[in-house]
C-alpha positions as CSV (number, residue, x, y, z in Angstrom):
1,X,156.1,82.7,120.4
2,X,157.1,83.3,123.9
3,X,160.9,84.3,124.3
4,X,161.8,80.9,126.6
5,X,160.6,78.9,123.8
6,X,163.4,79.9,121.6
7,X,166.7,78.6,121.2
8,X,169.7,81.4,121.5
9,X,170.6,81.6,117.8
10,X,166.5,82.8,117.2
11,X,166.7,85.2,120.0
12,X,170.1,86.8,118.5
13,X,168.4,87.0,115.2
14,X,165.3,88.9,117.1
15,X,167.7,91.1,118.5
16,X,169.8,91.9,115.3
17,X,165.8,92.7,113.0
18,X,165.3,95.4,116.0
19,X,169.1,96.8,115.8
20,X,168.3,97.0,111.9
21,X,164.9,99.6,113.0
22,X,167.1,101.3,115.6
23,X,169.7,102.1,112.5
24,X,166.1,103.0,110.3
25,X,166.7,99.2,108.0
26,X,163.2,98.3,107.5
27,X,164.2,94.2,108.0
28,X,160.9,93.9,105.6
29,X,160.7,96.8,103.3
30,X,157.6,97.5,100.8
31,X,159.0,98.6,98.0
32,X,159.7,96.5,94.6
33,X,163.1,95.1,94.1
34,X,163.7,95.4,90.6
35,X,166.1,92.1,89.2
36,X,167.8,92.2,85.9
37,X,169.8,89.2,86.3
38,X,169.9,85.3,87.3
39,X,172.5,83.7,88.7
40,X,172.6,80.8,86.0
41,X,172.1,83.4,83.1
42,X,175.1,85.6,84.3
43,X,177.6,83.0,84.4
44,X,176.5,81.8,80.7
45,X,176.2,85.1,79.2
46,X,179.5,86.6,80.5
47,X,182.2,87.8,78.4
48,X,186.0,88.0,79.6
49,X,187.3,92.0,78.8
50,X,183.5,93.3,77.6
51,X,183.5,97.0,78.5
52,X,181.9,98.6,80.5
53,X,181.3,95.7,82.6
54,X,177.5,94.7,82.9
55,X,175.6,95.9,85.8
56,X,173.4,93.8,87.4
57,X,170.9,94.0,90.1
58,X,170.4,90.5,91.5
59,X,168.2,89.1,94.7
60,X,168.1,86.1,96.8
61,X,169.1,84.6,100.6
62,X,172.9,85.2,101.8
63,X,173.9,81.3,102.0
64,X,177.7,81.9,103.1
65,X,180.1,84.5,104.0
66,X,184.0,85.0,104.1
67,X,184.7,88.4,105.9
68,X,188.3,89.6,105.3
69,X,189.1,92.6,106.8
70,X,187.7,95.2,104.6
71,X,186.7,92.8,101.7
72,X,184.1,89.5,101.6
73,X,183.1,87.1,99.7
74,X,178.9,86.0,100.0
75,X,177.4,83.5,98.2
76,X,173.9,84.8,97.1
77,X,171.3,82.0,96.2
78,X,168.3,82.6,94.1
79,X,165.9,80.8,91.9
80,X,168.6,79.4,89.3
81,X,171.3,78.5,91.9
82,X,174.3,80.2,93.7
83,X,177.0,82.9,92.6
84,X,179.6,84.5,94.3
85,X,179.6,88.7,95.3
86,X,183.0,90.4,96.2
87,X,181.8,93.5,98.8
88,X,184.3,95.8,99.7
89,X,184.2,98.4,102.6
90,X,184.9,101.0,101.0
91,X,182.6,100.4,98.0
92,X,179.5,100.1,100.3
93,X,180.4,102.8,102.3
94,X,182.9,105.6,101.0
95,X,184.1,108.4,103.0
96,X,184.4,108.1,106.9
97,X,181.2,105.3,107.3
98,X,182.6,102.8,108.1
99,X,180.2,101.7,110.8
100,X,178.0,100.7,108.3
101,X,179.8,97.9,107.6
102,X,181.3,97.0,110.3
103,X,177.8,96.4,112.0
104,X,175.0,95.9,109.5
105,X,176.8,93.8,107.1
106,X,179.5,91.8,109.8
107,X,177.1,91.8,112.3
108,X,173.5,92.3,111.9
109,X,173.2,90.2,108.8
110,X,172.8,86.5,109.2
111,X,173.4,83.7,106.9
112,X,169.5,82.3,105.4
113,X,168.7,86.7,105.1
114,X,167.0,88.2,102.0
115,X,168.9,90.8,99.9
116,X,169.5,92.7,97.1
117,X,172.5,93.2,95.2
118,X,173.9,96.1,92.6
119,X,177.2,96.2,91.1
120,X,179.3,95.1,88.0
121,X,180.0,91.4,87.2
122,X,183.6,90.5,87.1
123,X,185.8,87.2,87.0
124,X,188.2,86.9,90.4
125,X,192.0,86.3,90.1
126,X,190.7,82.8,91.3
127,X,188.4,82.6,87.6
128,X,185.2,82.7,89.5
129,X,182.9,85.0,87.8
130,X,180.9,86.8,90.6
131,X,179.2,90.3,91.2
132,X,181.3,93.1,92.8
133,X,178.9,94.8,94.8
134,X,178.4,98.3,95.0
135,X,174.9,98.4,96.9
136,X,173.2,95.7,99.2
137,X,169.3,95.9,100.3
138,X,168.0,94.2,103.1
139,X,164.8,92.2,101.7
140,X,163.5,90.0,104.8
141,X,165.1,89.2,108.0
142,X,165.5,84.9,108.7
143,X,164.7,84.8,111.8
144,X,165.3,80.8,112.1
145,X,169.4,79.6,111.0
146,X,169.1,77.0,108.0
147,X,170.5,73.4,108.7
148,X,173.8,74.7,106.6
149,X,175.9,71.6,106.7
150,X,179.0,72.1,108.5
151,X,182.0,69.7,108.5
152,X,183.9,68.6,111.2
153,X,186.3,65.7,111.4
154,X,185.3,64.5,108.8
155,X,181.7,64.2,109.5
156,X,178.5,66.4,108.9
157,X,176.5,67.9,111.0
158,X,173.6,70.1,110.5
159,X,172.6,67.8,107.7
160,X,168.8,68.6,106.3
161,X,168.3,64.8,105.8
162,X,165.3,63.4,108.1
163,X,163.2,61.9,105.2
164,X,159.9,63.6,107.7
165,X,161.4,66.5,108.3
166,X,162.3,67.4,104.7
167,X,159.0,66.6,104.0
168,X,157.2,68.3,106.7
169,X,159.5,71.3,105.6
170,X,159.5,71.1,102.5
171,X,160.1,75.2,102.4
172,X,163.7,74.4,104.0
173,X,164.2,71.3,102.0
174,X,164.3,73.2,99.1
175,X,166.7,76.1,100.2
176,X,169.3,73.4,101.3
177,X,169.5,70.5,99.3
178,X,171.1,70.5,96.3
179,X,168.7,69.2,93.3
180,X,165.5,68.8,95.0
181,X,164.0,72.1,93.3
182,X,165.1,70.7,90.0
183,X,162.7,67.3,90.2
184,X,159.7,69.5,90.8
185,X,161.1,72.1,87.4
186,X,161.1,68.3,85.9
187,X,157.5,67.5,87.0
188,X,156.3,70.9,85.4
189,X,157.8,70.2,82.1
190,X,156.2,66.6,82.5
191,X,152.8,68.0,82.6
192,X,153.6,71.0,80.0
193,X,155.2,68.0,77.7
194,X,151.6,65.8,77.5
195,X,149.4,68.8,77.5
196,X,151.5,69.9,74.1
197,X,151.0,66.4,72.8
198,X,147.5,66.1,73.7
199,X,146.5,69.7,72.3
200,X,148.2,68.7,68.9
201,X,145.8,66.4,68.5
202,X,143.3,68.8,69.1
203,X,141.6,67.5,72.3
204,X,140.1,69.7,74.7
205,X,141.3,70.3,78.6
206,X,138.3,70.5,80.8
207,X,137.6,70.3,84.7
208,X,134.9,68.5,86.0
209,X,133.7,68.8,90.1
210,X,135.8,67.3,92.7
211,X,132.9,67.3,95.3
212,X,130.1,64.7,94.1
213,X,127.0,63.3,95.2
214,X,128.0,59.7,93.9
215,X,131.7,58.6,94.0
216,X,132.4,56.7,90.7
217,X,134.9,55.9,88.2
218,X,137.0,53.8,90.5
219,X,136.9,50.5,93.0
220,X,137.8,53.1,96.3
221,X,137.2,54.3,99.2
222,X,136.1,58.0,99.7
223,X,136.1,60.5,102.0
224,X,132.5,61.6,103.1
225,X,131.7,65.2,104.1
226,X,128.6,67.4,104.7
227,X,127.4,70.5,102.2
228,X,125.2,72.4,105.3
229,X,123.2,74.0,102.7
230,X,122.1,71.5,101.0
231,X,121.7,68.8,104.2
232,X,123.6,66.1,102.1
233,X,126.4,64.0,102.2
234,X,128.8,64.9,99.5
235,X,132.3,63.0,98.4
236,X,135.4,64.0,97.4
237,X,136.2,62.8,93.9
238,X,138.2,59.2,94.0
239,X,138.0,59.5,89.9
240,X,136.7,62.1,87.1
241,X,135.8,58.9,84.7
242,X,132.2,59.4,84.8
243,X,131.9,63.3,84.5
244,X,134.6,62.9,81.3
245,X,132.0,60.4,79.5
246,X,129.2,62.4,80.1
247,X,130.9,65.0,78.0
248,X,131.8,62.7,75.3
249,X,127.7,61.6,75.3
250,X,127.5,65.7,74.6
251,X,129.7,65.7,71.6
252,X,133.1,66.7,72.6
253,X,135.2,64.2,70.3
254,X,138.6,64.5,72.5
255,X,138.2,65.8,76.3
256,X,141.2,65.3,79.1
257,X,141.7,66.3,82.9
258,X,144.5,66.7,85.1
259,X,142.6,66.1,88.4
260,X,142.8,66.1,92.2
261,X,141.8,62.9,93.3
262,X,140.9,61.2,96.9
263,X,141.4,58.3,98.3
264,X,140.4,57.1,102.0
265,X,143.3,54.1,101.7
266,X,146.5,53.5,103.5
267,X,149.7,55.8,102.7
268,X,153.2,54.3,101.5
269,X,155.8,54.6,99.2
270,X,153.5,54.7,96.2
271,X,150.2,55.9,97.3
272,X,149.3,59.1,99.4
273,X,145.6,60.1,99.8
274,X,145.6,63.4,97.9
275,X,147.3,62.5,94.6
276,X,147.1,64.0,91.0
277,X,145.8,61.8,88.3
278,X,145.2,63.0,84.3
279,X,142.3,60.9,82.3
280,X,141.8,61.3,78.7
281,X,138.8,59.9,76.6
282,X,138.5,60.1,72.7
283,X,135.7,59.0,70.8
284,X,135.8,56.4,67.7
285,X,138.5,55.1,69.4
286,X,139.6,51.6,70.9
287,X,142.2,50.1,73.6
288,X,144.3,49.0,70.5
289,X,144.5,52.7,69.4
290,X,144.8,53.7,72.7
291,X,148.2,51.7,74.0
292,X,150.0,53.3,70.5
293,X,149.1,56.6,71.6
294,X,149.9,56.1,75.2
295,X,153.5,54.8,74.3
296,X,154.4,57.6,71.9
297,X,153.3,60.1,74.3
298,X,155.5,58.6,77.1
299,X,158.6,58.4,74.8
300,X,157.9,61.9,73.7
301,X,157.3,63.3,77.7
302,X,161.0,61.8,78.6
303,X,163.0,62.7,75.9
304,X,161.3,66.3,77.1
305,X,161.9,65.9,80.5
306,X,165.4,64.1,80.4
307,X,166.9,64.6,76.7
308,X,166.2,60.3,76.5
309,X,164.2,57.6,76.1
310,X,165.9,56.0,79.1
311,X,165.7,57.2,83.2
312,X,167.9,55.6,86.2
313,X,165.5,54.0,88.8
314,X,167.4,52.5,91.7
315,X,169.4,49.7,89.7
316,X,167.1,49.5,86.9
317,X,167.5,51.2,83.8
318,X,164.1,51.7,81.9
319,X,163.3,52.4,78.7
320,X,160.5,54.3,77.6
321,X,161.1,54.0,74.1
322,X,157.8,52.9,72.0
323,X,156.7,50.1,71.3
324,X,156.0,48.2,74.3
325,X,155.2,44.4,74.8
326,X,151.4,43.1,75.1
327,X,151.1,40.6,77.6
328,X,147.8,39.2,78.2
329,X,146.5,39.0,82.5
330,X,145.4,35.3,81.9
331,X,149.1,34.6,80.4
332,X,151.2,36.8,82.9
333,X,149.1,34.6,85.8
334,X,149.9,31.4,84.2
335,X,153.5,32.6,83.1
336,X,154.5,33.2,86.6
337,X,152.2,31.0,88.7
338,X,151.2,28.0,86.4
339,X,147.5,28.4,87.6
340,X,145.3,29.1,84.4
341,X,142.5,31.3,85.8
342,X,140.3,30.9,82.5
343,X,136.6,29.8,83.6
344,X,137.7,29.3,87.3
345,X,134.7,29.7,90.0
346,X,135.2,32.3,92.8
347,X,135.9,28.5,95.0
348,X,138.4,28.0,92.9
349,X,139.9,31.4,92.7
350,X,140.2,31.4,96.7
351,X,141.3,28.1,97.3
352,X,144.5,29.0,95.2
353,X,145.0,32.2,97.1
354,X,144.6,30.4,100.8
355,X,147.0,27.6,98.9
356,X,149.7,30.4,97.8
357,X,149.3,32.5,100.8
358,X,148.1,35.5,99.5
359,X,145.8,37.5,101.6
360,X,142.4,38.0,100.8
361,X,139.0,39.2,102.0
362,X,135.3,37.6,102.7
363,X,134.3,40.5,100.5
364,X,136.0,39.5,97.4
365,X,134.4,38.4,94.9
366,X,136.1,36.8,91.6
367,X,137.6,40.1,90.2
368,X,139.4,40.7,93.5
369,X,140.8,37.8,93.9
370,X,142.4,38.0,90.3
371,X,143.6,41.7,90.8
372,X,145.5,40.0,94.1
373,X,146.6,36.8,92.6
374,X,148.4,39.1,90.0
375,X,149.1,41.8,92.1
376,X,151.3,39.3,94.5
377,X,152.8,37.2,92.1
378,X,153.3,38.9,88.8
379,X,152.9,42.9,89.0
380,X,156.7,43.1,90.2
381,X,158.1,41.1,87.6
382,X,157.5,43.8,85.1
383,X,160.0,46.6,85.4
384,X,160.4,47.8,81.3
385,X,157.2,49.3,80.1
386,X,154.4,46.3,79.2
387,X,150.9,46.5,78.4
388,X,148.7,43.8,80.7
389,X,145.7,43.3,78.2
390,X,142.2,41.5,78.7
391,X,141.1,41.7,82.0
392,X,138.2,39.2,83.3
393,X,135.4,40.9,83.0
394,X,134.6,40.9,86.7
395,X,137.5,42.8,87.1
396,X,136.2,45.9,84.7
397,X,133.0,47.0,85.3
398,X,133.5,50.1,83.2
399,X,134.8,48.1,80.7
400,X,133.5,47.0,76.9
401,X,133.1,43.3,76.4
402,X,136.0,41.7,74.5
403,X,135.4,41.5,70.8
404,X,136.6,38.0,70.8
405,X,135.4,36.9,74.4
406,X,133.1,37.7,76.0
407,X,134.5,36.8,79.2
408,X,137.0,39.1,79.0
409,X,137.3,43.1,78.7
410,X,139.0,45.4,76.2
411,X,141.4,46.8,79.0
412,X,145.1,47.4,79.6
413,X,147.2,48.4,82.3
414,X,151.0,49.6,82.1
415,X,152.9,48.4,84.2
416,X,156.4,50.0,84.4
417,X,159.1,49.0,87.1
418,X,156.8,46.6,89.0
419,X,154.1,48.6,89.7
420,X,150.6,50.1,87.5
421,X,151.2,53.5,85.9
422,X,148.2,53.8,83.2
423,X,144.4,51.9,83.3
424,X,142.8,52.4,79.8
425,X,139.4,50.8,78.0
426,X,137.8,50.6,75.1
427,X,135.0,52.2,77.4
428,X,131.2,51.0,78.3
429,X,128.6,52.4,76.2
430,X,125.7,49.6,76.9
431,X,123.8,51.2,79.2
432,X,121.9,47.6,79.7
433,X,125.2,46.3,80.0
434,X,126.9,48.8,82.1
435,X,123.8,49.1,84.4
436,X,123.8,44.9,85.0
437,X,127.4,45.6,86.0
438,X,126.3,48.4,88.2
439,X,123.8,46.0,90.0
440,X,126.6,43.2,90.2
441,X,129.0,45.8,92.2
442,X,126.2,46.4,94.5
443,X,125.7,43.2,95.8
444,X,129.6,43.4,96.4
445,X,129.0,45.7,98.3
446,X,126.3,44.1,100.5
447,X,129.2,41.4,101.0
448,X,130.9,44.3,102.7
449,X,133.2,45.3,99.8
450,X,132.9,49.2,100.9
451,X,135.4,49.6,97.3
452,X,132.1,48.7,95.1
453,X,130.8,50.8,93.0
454,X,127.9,52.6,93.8
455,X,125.2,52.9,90.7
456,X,125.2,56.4,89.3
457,X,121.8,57.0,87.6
458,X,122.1,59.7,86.2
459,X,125.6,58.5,84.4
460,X,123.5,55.1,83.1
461,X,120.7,57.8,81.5
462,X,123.3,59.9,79.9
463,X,124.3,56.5,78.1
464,X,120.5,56.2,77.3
465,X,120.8,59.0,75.5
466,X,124.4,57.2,73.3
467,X,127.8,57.6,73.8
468,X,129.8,56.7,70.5
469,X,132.5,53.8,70.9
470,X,135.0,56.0,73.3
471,X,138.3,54.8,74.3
472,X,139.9,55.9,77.9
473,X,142.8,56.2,79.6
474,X,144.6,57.5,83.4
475,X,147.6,57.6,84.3
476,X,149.2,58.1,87.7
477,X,151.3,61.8,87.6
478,X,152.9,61.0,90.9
479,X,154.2,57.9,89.8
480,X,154.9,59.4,86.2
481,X,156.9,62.1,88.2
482,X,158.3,59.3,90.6
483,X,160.1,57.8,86.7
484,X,161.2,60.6,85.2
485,X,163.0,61.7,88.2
486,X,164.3,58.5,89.4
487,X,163.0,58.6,92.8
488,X,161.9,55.6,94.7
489,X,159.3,56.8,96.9
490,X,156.0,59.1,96.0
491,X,156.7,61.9,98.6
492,X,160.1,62.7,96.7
493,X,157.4,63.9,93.8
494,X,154.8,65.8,95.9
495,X,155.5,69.2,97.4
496,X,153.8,68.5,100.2
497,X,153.2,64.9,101.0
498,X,150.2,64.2,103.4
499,X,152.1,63.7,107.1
500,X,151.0,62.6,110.6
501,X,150.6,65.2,112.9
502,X,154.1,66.6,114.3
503,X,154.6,64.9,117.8
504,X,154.5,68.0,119.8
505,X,151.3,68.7,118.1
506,X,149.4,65.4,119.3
507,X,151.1,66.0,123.1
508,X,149.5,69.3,123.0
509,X,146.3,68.1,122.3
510,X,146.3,65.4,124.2
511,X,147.1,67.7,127.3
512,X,144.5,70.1,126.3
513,X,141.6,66.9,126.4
514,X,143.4,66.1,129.9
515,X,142.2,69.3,131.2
């Protein structure tokens, strides 16, 4: 980076990492820094009067600093939160050194700055236990000052609050915003919390390709690229579905997947192209079993997560405690709409959706139209935890025929605070069947459906070969996350949330075509 392309406060921070070298301070030294303590763990584990005092060597970024003649006060932040250090002058630098601190630590340090920190941990007059510092390692320079919020007239400035920026940076995000690290620690446990219930049950965690020649599993659009060496197209994965039955067809009795999955759609405040998704499959199993196993394991992963069965989202209080109502599609349409969908003709289906005002495609065919009809009028209406049961069948083609009509499907979806969070069958294993629907999403897709499923040979011959009766489930782990935490929108949840290119970035480029 050119120097006229930094602001003042970077160019003193250049300027302070070379007067650091002059004085032979390595700004970004090899060696290990050995930590015995956490900030967190040496506030809960200290003792008023215990002699000696412990000695601690902690690490982390200098996030304030209160210079008082020969004494300080810094605030050291590492990964379990913030605790005070008292540095004295004449600690840090006895006999006639006094330069030492005077310029390194008053002047060539800046607030955002890695160190280390030896000493003694010790409760000030004012109670605050803290670490009285009797060494102090430079770690790595910060060469860019953190959005520290400062007050001023009552107002804040410096705030770290841009929804894109946080996002964009989600590196800084972290370092300055109180609480943001801890929904991320609560999204670990969430997975760690439904691997321990699915491994108690002895099913096995596998991982199936995310590149494939056929995208299947889902009603999506994927992304298309090119494997050179092979001179074919190849897609990335919208769904592991298909791959997960396969190895229920080889004799695995319980498999499951935490997987990547992408989709070539539009991006809002509950989707995002990249997303994480977990699908489980268990043999001699049916949707019935399936929706008593989902609920338990959702009322076990928050009272692991949150310490109860109930999470704050926005105004709505939800309860995740087991059971959860069964609703059928057919009677949440007619609940909320009066319109019985039950034998209705496609005609019918659209005529109804032009009447209501609800959007839809040429393309769609019958299960389309139902997925909207609900999707506009009923899906919102559902914010505690309910099962929608028996889909029409042209809405599943995965799916096993109902037992009691064959009209309808064996499937369920969860809907939890107006929107889907787990899809789950008593699964397909017909392969007459399952091809016939194969062929029917086909000629979807020559009605310019380009969400239709494409036929996967090779999947209809591994059901040739028998798959025993399999139930399946997926769930969303964004949106999971999105509950547990209470956030409203799916980027809170992800790291790093897929983002349009910065503007500078897209002037740049568009100067560089110009030429």
């Amino acid at each position: 980076m050119a120097n006229q392309e930094l602001t003042e406060q970077e160019i003193v921070r250049r300027n302070s990492m070379q007067a650091l070298r002059d004085r032979g301070i390595e700004p970004y030294p090899a060696p290990e820094y050995v930590v015995t303590g956490h900030s967190a763990e040496i506030k809960e584990t200290f003792v008023d009067g215990q002699e000696p005092a412990r000695e601690v060597a902690v690490a982390g970024r200098l996030m304030s600093r209160r210079i008082m003649g020969k004494a300080s006060f810094i605030e050291l932040q590492d990964a379990e939160g913030r605790i005070q250090v008292y540095v004295s002058r004449d600690d840090l630098c006895p006999g006639e050194d006094k330069d030492a601190y005077n310029v390194v630590f008053k002047k060539l340090l800046d607030i955002g700055d890695f160190i280390g920190v030896k000493g003694y941990v010790f409760r000030t007059q004012m109670g605050e236990i803290s670490i009285h510092a009797q060494e102090i390692t430079v770690l790595s320079k910060s060469l860019r000052p953190l959005p520290i919020v400062k007050m001023k007239d009552g107002k804040a400035y410096d705030a770290f609050t841009d929804p894109e920026q946080r996002y964009r940076q989600r590196y800084v995000d972290l370092v300055v915003n109180k609480g943001i690290k801890d929904i991320f620690i609560k999204r670990t446990k969430m997975f760690n919390s439904m691997r321990e219930y699915f491994n108690s049950h002895g099913y096995i965690e596998v991982e199936t390709p995310i590149l494939q020649a056929i995208p299947g599993g889902a009603s999506a659009r994927p992304f298309i690229t090119h494997h050179n060496a092979l001179d074919i197209p190849l897609y990335l994965r919208i769904a592991d579905e298909l791959y997960l039955k396969r190895l229920i067809v080889g004799g695995f009795e319980g498999v499951y997947e935490f997987s990547k999955n992408f989709r070539n759609e539009g991006m809002d405040r509950t989707h995002n192209p990249e997303f994480t998704c977990m699908e489980i499959y268990v043999s001699y199993k049916d949707y019935n079993w399936m929706m008593a196993f989902t609920e338990k394991m959702l009322e076990k992963i928050c009272l692991d997560v949150n310490g109860t069965t109930e999470v704050k989202v926005g105004d709505n209080t939800i309860s995740f405690k087991a059971p959860y109502p069964r609703v059928t599609m057919t009677q949440a349409i007619l609940d909320k709409t009066g319109f019985d969908i039950t034998g209705k003709t496609e005609e019918e289906l659209r005529a109804f959706c032009k009447a209501e005002g609800i959007e839809v495609d040429e393309s769609f065919g019958k299960g389309k139209l139902i997925d909207e009809i609900f999707g506009e009028k009923c899906e919102g209406s559902f914010i505690q935890p309910t099962f929608i049961i028996d889909y029409p069948i042209e809405m599943s083609p995965l799916t096993k025929r109902h037992r009691n009509d064959p009209r309808l499907t064996e499937r369920f979806e969860l809907m939890v605070n107006g929107k889907e969070l787990a899809n789950a069958y008593s699964e397909l294993n017909d392969p007459i069947d399952q091809y016939e629907r194969f062929v029917e999403q086909m000629r979807l897709a020559d009605k310019g459906d380009d969400e239709a499923m494409i036929i996967d040979a090779d999947f209809i011959r591994a059901l040739e070969y028998g798959m025993p009766p399999t139930s399946g489930m997926g769930i969303g782990m964004d949106r999971l996350a999105m509950l547990m935490t209470g956030q409203s929108t799916i980027q809170e949840v992800l790291l790093f949330p897929q983002m349009r290119p910065e503007k500078k970035q897209v002037k740049e480029e568009q100067e560089k075509e110009a030429e």
